[in-house]
mmCIF file of the N, C-alpha and C atoms, coordinates in Angstrom:
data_MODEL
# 
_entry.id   MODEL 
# 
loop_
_atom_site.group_PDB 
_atom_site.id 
_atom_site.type_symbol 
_atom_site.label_atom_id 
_atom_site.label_alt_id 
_atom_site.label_comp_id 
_atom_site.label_asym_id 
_atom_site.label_entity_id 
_atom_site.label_seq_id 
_atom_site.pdbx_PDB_ins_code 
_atom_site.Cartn_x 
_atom_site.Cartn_y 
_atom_site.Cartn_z 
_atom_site.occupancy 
_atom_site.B_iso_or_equiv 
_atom_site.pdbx_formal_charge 
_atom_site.auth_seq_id 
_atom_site.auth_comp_id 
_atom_site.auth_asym_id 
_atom_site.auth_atom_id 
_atom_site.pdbx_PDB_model_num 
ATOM 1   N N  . UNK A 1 1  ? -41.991 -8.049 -24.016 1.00 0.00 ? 1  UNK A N  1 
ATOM 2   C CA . UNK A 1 1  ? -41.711 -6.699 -24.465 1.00 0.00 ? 1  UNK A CA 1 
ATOM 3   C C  . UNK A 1 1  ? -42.189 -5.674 -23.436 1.00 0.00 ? 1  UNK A C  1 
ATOM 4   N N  . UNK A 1 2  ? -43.396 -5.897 -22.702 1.00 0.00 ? 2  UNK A N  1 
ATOM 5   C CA . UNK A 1 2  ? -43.685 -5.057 -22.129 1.00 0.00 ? 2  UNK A CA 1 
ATOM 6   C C  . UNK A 1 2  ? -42.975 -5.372 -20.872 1.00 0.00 ? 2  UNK A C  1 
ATOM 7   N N  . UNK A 1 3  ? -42.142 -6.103 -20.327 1.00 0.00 ? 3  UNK A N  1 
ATOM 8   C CA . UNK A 1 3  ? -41.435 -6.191 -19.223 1.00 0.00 ? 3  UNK A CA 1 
ATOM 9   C C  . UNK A 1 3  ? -40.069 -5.081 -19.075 1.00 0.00 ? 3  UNK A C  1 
ATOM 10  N N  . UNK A 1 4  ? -39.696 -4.946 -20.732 1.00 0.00 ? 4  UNK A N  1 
ATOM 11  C CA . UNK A 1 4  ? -38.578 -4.903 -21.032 1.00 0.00 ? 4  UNK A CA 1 
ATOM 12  C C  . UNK A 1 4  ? -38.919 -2.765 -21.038 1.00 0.00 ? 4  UNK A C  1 
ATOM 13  N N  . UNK A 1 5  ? -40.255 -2.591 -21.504 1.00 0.00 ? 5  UNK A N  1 
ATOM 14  C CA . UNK A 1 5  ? -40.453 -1.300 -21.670 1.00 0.00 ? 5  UNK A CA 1 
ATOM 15  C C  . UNK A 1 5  ? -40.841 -0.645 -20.016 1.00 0.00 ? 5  UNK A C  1 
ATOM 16  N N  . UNK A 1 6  ? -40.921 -1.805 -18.940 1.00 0.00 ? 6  UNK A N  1 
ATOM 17  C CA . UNK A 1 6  ? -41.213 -1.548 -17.626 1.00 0.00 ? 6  UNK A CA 1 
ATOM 18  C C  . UNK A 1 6  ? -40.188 -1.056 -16.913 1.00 0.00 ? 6  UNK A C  1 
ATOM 19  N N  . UNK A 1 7  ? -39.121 -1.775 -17.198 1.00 0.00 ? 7  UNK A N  1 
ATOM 20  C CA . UNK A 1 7  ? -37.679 -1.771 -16.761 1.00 0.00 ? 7  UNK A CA 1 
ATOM 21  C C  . UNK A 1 7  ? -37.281 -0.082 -17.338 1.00 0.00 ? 7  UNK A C  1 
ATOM 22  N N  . UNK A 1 8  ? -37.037 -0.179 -18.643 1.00 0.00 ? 8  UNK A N  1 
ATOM 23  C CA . UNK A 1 8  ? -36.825 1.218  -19.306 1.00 0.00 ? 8  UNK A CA 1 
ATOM 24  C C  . UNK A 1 8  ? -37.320 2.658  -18.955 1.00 0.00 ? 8  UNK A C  1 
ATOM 25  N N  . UNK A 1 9  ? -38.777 2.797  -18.048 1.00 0.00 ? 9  UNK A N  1 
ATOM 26  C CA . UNK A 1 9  ? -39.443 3.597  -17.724 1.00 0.00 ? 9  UNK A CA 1 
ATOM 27  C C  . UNK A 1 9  ? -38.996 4.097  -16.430 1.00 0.00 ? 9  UNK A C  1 
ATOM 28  N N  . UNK A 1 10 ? -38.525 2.718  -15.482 1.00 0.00 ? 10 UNK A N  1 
ATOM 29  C CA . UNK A 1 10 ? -37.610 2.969  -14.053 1.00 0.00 ? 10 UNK A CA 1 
ATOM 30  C C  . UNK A 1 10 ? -36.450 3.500  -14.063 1.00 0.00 ? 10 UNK A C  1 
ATOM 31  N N  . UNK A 1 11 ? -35.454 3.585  -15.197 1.00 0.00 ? 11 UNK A N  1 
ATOM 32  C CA . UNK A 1 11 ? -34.073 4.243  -15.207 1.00 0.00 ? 11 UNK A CA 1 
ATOM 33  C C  . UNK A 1 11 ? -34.512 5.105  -15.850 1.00 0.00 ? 11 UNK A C  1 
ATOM 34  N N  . UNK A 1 12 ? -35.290 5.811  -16.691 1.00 0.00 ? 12 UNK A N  1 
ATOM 35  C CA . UNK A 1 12 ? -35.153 6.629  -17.413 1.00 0.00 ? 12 UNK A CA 1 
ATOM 36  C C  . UNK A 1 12 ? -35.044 7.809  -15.981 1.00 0.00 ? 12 UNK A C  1 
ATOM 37  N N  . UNK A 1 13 ? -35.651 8.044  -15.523 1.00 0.00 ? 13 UNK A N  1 
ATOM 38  C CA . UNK A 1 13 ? -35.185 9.342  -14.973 1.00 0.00 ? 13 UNK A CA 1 
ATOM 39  C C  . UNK A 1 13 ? -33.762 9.565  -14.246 1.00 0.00 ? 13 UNK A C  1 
ATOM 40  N N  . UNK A 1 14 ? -33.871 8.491  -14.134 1.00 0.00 ? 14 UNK A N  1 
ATOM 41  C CA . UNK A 1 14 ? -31.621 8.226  -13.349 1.00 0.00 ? 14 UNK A CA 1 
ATOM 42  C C  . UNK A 1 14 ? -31.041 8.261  -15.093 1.00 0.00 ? 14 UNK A C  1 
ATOM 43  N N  . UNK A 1 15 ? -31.354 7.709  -15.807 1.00 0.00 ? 15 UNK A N  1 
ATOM 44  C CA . UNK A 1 15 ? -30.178 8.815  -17.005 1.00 0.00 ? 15 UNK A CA 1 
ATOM 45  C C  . UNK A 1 15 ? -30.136 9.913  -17.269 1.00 0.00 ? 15 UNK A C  1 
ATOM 46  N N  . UNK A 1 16 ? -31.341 10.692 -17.117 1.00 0.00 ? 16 UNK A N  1 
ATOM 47  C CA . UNK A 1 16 ? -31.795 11.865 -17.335 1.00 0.00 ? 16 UNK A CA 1 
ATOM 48  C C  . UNK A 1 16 ? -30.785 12.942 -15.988 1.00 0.00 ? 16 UNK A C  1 
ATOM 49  N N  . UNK A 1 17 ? -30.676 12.068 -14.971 1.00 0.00 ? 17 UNK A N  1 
ATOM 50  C CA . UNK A 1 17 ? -30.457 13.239 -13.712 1.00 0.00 ? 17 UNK A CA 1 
ATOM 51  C C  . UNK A 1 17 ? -28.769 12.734 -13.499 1.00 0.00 ? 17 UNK A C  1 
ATOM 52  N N  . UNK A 1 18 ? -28.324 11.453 -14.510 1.00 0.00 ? 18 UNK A N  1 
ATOM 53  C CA . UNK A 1 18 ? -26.556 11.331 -14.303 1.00 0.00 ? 18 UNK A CA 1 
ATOM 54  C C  . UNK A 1 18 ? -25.672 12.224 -14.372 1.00 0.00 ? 18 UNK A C  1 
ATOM 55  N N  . UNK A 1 19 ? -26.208 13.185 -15.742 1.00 0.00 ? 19 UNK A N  1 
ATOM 56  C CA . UNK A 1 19 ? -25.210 13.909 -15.983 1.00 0.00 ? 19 UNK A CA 1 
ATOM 57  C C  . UNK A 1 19 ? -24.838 15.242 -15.637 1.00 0.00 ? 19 UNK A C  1 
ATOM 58  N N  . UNK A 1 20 ? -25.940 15.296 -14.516 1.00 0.00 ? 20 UNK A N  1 
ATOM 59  C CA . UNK A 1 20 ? -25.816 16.612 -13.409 1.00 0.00 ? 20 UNK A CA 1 
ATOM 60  C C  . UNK A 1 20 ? -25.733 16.404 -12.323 1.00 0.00 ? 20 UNK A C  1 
ATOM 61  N N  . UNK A 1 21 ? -25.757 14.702 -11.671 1.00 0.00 ? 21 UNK A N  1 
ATOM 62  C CA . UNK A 1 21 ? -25.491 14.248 -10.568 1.00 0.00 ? 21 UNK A CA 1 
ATOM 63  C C  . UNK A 1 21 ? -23.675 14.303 -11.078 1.00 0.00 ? 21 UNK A C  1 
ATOM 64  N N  . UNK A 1 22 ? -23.376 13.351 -12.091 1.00 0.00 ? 22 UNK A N  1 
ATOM 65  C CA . UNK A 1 22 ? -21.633 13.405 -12.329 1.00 0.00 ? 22 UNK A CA 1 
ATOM 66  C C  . UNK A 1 22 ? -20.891 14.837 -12.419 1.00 0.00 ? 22 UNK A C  1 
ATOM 67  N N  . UNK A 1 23 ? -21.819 16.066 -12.703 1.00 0.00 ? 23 UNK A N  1 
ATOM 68  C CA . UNK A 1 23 ? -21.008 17.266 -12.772 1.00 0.00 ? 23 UNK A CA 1 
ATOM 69  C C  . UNK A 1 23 ? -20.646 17.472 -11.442 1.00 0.00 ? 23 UNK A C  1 
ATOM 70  N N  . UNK A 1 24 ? -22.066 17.829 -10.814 1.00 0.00 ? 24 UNK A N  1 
ATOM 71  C CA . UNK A 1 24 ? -21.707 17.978 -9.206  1.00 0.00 ? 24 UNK A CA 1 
ATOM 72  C C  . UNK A 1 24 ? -20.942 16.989 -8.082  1.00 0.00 ? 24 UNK A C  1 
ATOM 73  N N  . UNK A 1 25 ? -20.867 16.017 -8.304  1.00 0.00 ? 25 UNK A N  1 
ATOM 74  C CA . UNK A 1 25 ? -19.849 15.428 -8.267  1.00 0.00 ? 25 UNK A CA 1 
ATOM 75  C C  . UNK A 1 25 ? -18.623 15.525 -8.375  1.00 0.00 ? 25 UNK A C  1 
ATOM 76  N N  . UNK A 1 26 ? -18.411 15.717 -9.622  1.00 0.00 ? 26 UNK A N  1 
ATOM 77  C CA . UNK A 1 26 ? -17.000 16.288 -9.752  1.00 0.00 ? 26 UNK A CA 1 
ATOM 78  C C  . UNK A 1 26 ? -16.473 17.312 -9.022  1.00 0.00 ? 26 UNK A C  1 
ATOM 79  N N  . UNK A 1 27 ? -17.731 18.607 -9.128  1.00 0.00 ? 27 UNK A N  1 
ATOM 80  C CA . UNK A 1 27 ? -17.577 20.274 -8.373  1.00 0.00 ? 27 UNK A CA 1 
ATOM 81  C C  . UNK A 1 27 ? -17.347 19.848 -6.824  1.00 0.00 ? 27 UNK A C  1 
ATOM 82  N N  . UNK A 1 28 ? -17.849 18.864 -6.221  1.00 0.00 ? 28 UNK A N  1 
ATOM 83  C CA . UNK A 1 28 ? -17.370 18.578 -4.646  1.00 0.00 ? 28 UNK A CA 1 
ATOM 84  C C  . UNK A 1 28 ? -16.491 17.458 -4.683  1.00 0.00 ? 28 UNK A C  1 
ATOM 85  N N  . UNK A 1 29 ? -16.002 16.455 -5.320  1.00 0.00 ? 29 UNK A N  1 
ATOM 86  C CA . UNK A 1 29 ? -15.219 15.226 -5.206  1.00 0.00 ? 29 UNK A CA 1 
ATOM 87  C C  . UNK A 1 29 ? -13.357 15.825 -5.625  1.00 0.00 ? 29 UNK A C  1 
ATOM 88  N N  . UNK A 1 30 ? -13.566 16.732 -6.421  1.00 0.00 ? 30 UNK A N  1 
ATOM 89  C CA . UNK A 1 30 ? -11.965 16.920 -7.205  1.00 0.00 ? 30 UNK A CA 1 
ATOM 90  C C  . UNK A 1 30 ? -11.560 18.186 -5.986  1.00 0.00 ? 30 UNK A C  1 
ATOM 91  N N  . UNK A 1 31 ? -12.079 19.147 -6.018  1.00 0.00 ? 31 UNK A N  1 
ATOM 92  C CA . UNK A 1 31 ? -11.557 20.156 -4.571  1.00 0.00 ? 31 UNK A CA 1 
ATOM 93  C C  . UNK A 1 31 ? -10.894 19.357 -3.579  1.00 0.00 ? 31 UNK A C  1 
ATOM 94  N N  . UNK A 1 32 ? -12.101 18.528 -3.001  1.00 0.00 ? 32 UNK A N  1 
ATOM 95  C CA . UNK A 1 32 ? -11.468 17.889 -1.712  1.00 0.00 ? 32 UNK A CA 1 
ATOM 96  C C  . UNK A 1 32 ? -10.142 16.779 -1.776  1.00 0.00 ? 32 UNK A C  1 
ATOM 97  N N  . UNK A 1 33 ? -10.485 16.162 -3.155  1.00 0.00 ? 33 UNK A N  1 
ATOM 98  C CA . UNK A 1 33 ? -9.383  15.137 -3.341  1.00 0.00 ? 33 UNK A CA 1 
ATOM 99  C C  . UNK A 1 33 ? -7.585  15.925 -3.415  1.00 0.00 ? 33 UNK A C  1 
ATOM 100 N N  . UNK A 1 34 ? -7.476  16.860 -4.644  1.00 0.00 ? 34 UNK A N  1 
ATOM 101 C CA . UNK A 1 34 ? -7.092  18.033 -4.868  1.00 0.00 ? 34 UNK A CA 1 
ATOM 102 C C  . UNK A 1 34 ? -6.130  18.502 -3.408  1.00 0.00 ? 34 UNK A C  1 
ATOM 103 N N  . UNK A 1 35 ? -7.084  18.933 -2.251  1.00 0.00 ? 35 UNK A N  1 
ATOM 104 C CA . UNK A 1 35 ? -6.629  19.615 -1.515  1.00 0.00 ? 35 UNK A CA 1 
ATOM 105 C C  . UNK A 1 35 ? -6.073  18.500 -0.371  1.00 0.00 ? 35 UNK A C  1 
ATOM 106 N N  . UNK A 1 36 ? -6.047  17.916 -0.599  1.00 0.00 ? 36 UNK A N  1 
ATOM 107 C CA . UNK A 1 36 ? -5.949  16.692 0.395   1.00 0.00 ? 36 UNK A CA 1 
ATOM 108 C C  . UNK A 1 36 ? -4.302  16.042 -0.328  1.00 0.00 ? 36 UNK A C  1 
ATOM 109 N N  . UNK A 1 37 ? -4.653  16.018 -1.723  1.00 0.00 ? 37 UNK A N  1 
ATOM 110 C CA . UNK A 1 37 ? -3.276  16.117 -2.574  1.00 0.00 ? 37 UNK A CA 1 
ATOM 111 C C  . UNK A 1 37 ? -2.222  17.273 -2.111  1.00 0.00 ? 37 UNK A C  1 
ATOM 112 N N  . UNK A 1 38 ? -2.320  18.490 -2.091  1.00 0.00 ? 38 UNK A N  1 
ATOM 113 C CA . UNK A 1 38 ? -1.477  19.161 -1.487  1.00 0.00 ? 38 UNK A CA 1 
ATOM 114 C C  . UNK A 1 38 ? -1.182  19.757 -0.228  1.00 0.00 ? 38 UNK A C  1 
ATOM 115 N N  . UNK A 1 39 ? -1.951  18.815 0.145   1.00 0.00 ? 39 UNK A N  1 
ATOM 116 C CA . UNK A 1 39 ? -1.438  19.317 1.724   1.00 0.00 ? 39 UNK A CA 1 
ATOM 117 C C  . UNK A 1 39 ? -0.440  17.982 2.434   1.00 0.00 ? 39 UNK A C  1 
ATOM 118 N N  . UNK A 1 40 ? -0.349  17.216 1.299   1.00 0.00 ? 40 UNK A N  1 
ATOM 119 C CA . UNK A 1 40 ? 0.876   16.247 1.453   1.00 0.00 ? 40 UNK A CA 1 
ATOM 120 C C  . UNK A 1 40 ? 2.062   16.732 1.192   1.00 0.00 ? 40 UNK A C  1 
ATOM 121 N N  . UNK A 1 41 ? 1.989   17.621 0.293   1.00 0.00 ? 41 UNK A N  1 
ATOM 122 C CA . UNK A 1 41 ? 2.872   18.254 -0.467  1.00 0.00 ? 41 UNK A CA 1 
ATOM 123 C C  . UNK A 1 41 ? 4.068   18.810 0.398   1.00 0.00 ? 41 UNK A C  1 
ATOM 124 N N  . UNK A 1 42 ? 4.925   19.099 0.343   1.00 0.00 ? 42 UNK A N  1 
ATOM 125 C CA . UNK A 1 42 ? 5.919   19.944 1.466   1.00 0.00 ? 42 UNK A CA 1 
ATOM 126 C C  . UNK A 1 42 ? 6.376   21.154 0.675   1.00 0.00 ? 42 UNK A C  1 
ATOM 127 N N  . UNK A 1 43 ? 5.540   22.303 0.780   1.00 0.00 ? 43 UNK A N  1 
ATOM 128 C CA . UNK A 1 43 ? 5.801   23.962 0.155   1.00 0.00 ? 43 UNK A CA 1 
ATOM 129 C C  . UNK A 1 43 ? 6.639   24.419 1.380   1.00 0.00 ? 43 UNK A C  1 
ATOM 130 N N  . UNK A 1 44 ? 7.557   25.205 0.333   1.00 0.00 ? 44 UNK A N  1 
ATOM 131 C CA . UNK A 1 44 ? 8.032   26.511 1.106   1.00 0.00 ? 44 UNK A CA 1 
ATOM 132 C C  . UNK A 1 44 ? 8.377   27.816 0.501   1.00 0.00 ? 44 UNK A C  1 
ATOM 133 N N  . UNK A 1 45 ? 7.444   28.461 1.325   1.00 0.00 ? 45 UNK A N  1 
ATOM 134 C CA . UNK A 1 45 ? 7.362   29.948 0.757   1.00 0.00 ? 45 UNK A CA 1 
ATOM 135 C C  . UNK A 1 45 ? 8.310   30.523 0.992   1.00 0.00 ? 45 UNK A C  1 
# 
C-alpha cells in the first residue's frame, strides 16, 4: 500500500499541471497547424 501511495504522490503534480499544460498547447499547436493548413490552400483575392 505504501508503494502504491509512493507512486500516487509522483504524478500528482503532473495531473494537477495537465490541464494547463493541454490548454497551452492547444493556444500554440492549433495556430501553427491551422496556418500551415492554409497556406496549402490556393486563395484568390
Amino acid at each position: 500500500m505504501a508503494a502504491l501511495a509512493l507512486k500516487r504522490k509522483q504524478w500528482e503534480p503532473f495531473a494537477f499541471a495537465s490541464p494547463s499544460l493541454a490548454l497551452i498547447a492547444l493556444v500554440i499547436v492549433f495556430p501553427l497547424v491551422y496556418a500551415f493548413y492554409l497556406s496549402l490552400q490556393d486563395f484568390d483575392l
